[in-house]
C-alpha positions as a Markdown table, in Angstrom:
| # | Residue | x | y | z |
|---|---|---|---|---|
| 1 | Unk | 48.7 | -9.1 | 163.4 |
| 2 | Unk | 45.5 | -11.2 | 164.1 |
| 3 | Unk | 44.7 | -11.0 | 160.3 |
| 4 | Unk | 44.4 | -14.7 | 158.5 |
| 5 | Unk | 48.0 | -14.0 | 156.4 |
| 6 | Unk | 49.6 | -12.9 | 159.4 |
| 7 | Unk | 48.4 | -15.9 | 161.6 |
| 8 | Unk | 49.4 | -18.6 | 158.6 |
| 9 | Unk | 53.0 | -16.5 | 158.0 |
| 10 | Unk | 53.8 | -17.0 | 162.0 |
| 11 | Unk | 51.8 | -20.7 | 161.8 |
| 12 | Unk | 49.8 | -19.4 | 164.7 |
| 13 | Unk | 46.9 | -22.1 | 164.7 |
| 14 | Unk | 46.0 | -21.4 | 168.4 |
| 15 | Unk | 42.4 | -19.8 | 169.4 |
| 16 | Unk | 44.4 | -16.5 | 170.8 |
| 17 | Unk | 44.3 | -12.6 | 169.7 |
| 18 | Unk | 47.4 | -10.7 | 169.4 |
| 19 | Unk | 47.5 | -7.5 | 170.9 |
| 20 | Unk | 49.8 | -4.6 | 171.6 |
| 21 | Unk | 51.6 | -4.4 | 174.7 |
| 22 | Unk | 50.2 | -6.6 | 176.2 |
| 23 | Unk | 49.9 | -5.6 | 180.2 |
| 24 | Unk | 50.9 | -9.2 | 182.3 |
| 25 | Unk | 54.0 | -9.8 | 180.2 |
| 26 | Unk | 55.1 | -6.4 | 180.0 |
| 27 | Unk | 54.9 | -5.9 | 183.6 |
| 28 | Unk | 56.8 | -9.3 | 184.6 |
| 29 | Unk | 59.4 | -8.5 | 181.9 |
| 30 | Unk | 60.5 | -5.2 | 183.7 |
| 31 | Unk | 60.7 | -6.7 | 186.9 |
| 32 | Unk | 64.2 | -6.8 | 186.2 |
| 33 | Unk | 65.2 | -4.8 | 183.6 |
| 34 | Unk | 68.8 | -4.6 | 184.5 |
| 35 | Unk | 69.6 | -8.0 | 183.9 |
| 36 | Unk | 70.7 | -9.3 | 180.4 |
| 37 | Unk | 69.0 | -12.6 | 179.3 |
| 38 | Unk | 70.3 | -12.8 | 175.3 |
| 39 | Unk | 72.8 | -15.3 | 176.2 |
| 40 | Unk | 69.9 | -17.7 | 177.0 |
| 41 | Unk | 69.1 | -18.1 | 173.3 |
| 42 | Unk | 71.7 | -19.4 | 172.2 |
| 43 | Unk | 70.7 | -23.1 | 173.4 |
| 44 | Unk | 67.3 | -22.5 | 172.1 |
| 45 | Unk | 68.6 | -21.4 | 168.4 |
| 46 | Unk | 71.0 | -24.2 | 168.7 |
| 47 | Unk | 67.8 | -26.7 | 169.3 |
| 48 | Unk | 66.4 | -25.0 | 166.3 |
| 49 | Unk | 63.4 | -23.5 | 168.3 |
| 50 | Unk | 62.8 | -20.9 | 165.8 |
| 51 | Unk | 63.1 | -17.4 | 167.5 |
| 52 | Unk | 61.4 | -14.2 | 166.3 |
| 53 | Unk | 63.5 | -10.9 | 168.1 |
| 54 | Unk | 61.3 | -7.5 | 166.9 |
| 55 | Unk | 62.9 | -3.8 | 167.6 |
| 56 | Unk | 60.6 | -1.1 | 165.3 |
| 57 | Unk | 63.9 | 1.3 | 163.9 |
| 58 | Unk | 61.1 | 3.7 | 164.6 |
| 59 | Unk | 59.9 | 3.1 | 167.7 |
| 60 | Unk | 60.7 | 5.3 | 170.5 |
| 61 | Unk | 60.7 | 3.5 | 173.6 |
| 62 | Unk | 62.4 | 0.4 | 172.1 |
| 63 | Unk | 66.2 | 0.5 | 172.2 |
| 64 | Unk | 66.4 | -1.2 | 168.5 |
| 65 | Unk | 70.2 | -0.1 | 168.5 |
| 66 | Unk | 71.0 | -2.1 | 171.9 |
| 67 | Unk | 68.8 | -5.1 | 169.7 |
| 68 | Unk | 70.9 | -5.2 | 167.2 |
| 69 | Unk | 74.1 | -5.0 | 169.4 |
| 70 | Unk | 73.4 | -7.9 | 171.1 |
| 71 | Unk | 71.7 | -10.1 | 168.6 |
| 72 | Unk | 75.2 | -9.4 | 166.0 |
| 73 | Unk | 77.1 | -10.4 | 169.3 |
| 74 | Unk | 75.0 | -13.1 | 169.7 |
| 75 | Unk | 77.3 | -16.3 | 169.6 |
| 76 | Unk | 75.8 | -19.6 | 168.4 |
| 77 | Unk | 75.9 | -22.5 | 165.7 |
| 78 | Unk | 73.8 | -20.7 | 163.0 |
C-alpha cells in the first residue's frame, strides 16, 4: 500500500507510511466494540466525503459478512 500507484489511486499526497494493523488505532477502536457506529456515515456520504469501508472475504478475524450487512442496510442519498 505505500507503493507510488497505490498512493496516487487513494490521492494520498501526505509524508505518511501505511502499515498493517496499525497498534494506537486498533486499540482505541476496540475500546468499545459493542457499540454500532455505521449509522454515522451516512451524513458524511451525504457531504460526499468519500468513504473507503475494507472487509478481506478471506480474512479471518474480520467479520466481512456483518460488513456487508450493514453497509447494504446502510440508508443514505447515494
Amino acid at each position: 500500500m505505500n507503493a507510488d500507484q497505490y498512493r496516487m489511486a487513494f490521492n494520498i499526497n501526505a509524508p505518511v507510511s501505511w502499515e498493517m494493523c496499525a497498534p494506537l488505532p486498533h486499540l482505541a477502536l476496540t475500546l468499545d466494540l459493542d457499540k454500532m457506529y455505521g449509522y454515522k456515515l451516512a451524513p458524511l456520504l451525504d457531504d460526499g466525503i468519500p468513504i473507503l469501508i475494507y472487509n478481506g472475504d478471506k480474512d479471518y478475524i474480520c467479520n466481512w459478512v456483518g460488513g456487508l450487512t450493514w453497509v447494504t442496510a446502510l440508508e443514505w442519498s447515494g
